[in-house]
LUMTILUM-6653 format. One record per residue (C-alpha): residue in three letters; chain; x negated, y negated, z negated. Coordinates in Angstrom, 1 decimal. Example, Ala and Ser with C-alpha at 12.3 -4.5 7.8 and 13.67 -1.06 7.14 Angstrom:
<nodes>
ALA_A_-12.3_4.5_-7.8
SER_A_-13.7_1.1_-7.1
</nodes>
This chain:
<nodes>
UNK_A_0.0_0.0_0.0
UNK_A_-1.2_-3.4_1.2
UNK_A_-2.0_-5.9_-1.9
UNK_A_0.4_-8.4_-1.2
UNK_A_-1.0_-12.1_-1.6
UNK_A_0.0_-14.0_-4.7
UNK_A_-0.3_-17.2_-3.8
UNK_A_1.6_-20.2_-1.7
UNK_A_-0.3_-22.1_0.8
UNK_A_-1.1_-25.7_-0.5
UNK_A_1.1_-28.7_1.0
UNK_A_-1.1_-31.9_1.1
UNK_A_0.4_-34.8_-0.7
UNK_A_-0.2_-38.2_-0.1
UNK_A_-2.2_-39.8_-3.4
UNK_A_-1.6_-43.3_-5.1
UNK_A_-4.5_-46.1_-4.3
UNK_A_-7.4_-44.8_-7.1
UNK_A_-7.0_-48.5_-8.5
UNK_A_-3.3_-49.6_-8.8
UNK_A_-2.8_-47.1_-11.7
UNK_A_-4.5_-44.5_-14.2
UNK_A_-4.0_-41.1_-13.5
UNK_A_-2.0_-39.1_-16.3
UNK_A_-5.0_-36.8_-18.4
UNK_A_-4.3_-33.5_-17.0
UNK_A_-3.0_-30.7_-19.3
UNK_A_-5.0_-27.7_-20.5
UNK_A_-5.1_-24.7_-22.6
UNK_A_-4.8_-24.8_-26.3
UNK_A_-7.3_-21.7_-26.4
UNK_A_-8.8_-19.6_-23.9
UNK_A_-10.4_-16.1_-24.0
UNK_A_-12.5_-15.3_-20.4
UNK_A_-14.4_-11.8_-20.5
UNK_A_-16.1_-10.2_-17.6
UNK_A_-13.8_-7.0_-16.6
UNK_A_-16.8_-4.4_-15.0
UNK_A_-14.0_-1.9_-14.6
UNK_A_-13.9_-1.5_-10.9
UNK_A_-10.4_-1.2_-10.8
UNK_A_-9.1_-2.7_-7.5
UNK_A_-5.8_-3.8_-8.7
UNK_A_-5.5_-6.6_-10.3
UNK_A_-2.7_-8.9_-12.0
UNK_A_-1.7_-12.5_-13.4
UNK_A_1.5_-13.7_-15.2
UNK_A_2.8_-16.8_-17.1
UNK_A_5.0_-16.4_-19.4
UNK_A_6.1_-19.9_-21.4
UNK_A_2.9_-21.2_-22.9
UNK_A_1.1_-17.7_-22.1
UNK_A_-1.2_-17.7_-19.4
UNK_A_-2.9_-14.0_-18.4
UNK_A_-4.6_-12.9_-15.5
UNK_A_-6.6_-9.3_-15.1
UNK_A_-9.3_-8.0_-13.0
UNK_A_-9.1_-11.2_-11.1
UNK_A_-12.0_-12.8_-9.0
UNK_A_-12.5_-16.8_-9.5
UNK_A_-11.8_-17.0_-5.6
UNK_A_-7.7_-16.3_-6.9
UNK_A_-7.9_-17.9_-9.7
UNK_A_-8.8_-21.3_-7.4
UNK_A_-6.0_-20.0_-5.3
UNK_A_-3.7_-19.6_-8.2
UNK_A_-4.5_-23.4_-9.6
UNK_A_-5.2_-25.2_-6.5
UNK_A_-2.3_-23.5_-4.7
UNK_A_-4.3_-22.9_-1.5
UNK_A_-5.4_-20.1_0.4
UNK_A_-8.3_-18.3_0.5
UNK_A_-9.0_-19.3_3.8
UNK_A_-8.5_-23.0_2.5
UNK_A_-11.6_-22.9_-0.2
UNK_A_-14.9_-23.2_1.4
UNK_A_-18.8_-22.3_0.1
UNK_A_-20.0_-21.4_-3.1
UNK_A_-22.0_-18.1_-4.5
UNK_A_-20.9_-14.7_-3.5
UNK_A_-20.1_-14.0_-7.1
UNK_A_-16.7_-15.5_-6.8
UNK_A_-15.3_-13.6_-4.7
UNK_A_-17.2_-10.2_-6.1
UNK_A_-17.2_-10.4_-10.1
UNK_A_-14.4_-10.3_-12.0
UNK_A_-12.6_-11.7_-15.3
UNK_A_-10.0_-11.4_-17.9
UNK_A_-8.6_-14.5_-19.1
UNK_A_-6.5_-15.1_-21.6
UNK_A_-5.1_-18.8_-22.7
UNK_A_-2.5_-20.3_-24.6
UNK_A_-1.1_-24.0_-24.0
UNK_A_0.1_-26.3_-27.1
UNK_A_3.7_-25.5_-28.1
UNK_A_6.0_-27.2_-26.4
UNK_A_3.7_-28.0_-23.8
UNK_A_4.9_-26.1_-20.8
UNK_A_8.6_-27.1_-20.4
UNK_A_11.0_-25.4_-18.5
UNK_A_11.9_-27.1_-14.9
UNK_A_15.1_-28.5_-14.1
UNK_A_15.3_-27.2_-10.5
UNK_A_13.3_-25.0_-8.3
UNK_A_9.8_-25.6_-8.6
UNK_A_7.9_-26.9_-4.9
UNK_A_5.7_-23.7_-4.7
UNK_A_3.0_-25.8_-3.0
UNK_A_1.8_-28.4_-6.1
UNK_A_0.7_-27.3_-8.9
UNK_A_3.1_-27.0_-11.8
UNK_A_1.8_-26.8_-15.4
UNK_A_0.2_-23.7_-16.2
UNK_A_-1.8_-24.6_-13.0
UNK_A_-2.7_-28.0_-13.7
UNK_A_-4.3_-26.1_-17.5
UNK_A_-5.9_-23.4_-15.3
UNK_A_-7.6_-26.6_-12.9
UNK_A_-8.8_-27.7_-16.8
UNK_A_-10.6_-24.2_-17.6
UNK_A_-12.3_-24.1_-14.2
UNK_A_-13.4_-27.1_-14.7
UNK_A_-14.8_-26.7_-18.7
UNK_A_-15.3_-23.0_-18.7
UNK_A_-16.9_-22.4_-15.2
UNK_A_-18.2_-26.5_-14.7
UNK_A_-16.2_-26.2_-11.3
UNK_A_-17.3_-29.2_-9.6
UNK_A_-15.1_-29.7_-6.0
UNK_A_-13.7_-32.1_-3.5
UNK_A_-11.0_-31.8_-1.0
UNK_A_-11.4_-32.1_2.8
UNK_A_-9.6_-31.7_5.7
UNK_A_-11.0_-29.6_8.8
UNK_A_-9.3_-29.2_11.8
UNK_A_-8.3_-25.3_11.9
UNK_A_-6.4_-23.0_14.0
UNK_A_-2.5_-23.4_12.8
UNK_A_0.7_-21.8_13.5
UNK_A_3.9_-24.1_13.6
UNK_A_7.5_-22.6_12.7
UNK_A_10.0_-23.7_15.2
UNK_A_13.3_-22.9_16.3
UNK_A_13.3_-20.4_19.6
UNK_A_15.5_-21.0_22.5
UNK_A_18.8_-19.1_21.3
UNK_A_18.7_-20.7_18.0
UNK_A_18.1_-19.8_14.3
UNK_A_19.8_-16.9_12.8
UNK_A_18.8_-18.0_9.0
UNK_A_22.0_-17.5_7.0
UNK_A_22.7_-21.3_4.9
UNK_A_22.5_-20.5_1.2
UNK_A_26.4_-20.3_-0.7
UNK_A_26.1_-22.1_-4.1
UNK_A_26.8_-19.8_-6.6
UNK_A_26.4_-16.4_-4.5
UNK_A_23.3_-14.0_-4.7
UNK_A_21.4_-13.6_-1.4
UNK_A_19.4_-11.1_-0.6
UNK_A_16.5_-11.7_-2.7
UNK_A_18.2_-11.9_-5.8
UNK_A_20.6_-13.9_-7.7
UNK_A_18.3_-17.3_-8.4
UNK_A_18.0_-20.1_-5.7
UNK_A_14.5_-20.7_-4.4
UNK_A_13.6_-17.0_-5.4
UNK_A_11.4_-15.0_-2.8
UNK_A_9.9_-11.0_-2.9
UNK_A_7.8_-9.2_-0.4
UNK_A_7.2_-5.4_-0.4
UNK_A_5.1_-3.6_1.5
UNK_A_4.4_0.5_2.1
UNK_A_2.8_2.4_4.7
UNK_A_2.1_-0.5_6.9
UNK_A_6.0_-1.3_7.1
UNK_A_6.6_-4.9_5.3
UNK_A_10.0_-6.7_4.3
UNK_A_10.3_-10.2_3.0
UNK_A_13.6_-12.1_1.7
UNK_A_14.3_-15.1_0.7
UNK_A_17.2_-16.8_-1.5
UNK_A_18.3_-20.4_-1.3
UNK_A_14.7_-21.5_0.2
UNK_A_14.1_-24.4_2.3
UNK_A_12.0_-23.8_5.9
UNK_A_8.8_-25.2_4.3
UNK_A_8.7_-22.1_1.6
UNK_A_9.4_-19.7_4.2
UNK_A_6.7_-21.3_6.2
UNK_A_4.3_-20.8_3.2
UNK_A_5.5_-17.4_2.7
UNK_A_4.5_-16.8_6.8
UNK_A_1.2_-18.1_5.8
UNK_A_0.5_-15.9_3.0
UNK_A_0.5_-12.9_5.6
UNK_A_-0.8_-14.6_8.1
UNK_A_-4.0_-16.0_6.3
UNK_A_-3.7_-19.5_8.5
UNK_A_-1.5_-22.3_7.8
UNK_A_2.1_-22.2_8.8
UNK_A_3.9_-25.4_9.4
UNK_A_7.5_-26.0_9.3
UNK_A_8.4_-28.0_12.3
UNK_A_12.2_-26.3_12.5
UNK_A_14.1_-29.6_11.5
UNK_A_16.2_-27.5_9.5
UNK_A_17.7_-29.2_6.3
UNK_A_19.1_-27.5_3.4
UNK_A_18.4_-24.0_1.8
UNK_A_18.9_-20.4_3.6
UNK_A_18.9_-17.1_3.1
UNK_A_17.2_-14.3_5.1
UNK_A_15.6_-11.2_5.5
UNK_A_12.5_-10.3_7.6
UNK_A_11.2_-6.6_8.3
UNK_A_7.7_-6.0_10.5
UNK_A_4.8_-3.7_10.9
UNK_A_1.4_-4.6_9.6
UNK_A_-0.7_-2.9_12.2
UNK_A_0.6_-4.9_15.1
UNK_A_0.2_-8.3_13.6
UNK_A_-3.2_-7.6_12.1
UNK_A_-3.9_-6.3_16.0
UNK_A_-2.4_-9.8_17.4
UNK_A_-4.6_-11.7_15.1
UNK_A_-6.9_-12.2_18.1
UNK_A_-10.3_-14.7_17.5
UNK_A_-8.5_-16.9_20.4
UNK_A_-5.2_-16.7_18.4
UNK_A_-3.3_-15.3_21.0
UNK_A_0.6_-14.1_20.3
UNK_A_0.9_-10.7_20.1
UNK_A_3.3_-8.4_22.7
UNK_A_6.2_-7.7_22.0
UNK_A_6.8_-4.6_19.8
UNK_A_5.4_-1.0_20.0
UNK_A_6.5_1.9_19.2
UNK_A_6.2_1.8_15.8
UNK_A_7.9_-1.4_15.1
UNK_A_8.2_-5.5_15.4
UNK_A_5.1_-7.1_15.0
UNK_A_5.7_-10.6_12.8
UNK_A_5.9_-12.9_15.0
UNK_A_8.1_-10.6_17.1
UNK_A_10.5_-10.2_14.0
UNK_A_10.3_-13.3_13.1
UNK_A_12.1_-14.4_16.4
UNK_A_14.3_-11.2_16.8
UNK_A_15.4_-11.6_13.1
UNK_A_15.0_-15.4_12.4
UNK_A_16.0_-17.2_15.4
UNK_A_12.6_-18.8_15.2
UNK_A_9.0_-19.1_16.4
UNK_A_5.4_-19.1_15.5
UNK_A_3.4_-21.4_18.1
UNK_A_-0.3_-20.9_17.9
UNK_A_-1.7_-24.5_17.4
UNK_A_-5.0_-26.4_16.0
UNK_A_-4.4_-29.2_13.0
UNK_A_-6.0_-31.0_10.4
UNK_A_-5.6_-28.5_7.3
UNK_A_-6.6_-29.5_3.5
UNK_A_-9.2_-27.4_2.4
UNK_A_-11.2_-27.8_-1.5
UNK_A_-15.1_-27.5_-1.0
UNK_A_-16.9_-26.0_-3.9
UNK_A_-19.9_-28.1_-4.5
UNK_A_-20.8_-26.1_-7.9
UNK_A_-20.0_-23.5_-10.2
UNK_A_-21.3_-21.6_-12.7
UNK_A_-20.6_-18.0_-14.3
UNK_A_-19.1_-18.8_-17.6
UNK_A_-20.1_-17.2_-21.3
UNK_A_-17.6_-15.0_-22.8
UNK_A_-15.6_-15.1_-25.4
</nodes>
C-alpha cells in the first residue's frame, strides 16, 4: 500500500509592508520532548490532538512540510540527514492556547499547532530559511469542455467523505486509489491533486461555493504519465483511469500541464538537535 502524503500544498499569501505594523509573536510549545527513533520502521505517523502535538518515526523533511504546509517538492537544499534520520517528538502548548476554529480551517496556512511546530524548528533544530519563488512545471485545474460533474454540497447532508463540511480521505491499495471530498471548495481539491501529483495544482475552475465528489484511478498509469516533459498521459489501459483521465471522466474537469512562479522555503541552515 502506497504511503499516502500527509500534507496540503502551501497557498502563497500576500504579506503586510514589514514597516506599517508588528507582527504578532508567534505561538510555541509549552514543552517539547525530540528523541532520535533508529527503529527503521518505514511507517511513520503525526496527530494533534487539542494542545497535544505527536509525531513518530518522522524525517525533519515532513515535519517542514507539516509546519510550513508545502510540499516536499517546494523545500529546497539542506544536509541529506533531513530527509534520512528520523525523530519522535512530543510537545505540549499552554492550556488554552490552541482554540478550536469557528469554521473549516484553509488547509493551506498554517493554523496553530503549525505556527508552534515553525517555533521548535526554529529553537530545537536552529532552522534558519527564507522563502522564494521559482518558476516550476504546474498543472492548472480547469473545467473540460462538457462541463463539471462536482455534485454542490447540501447544508446539513453527509457527502461522501463523511458527515463534516471541508472533510477529505484518500485510500489507496494495490495501486488502485480513491479520493472524496465533503463540502470542499475547488482550491482544496486542487491541493488534494497536488498531493498525488508532487507539483503544484492550481485552481483556475471559477467554481464558487463547496462540492462534493468522488474520484477513483490507478497509480501505475499516472506515475507512467509523469513524463520529465510533463506530457498528459493516454487515455486509460486496461487496468484502469489514470488521474488525470479520471479526473475528467469523473469530475467534469481538467489538469493542463503549465510552468508558473511556485513558492518554495530554501533552507539556508540547520542543525541535528540534542535530545531530550
Amino acid at each position: 500500500m502506497k504511503r499516502l502524503a500527509l500534507f496540503s500544498i502551501m497557498v502563497a499569501a500576500a504579506a503586510a509592508p514589514f514597516f506599517s505594523q508588528s507582527s504578532p509573536a508567534r505561538p510555541s510549545f509549552e514543552v517539547a520532548s525530540i528523541k532520535a527513533n533508529t527503529s527503521g520502521a518505514r511507517n511513520n505517523s503525526s496527530s494533534t490532538r487539542d494542545s497535544y502535538f505527536s509525531a513518530k518515526n518522522v524525517t525533519v523533511k515532513q515535519l517542514l512540510m507539516q509546519a510550513y504546509r508545502m510540499q516536499d517538492f517546494q523545500i529546497i537544499g539542506g544536509p541529506g540527514w533531513i530527509n534520512a534520520d528520523r525523530f519522535d517528538i512530543e510537545a505540549r502548548a499552554e492550556s488554552g492556547a490552541v482554540k478550536p476554529a469557528d469554521g473549516p480551517r484553509d488547509p493551506s496556512r498554517p493554523g496553530p499547532m503549525a505556527l508552534m511546530l515553525q517555533s521548535l524548528l526554529e529553537d530545537r533544530y536552529e532552522l534558519k530559511i527564507r522563502h522564494d519563488m521559482r518558476d516550476m512545471p504546474v498543472y492548472t485545474l480547469v473545467v473540460a469542455k462538457d462541463g463539471s460533474k462536482l455534485k454542490p454540497a447540501v447544508e446539513g447532508k453527509p457527502g461522501p467523505g463523511g458527515p463534516t463540511p471541508g472533510s477529505t480521505r484518500t485510500n489507496g491499495s494495490n495501486g488502485k486509489f480513491d479520493m472524496s471530498g465533503t463540502g470542499v471548495p475547488p482550491t482544496q481539491l486542487a491541493a488534494m491533486l497536488s498531493q498525488q501529483l508532487r507539483r503544484p495544482v492550481i485552481d483556475k475552475t471559477n467554481l464558487i461555493g463547496a462540492y462534493d465528489f468522488e474520484l477513483n484511478w490507478y497509480a501505475d498509469n499516472t506515475a507512467n504519465a509523469l513524463t520529465p516533459a510533463g506530457d498528459l498521459p493516454p487515455a486509460s489501459d486496461s487496468a484502469g483511469p489514470s488521474i488525470f483521465t479520471a479526473v475528467q471522466e469523473q469530475l467534469g474537469l481538467k489538469l493542463e500541464s503549465t510552468k508558473g512562479p511556485v513558492e518554495v522555503l530554501v533552507i539556508e541552515s540547520i542543525r541535528k538537535p540534542s535530545e531530550n
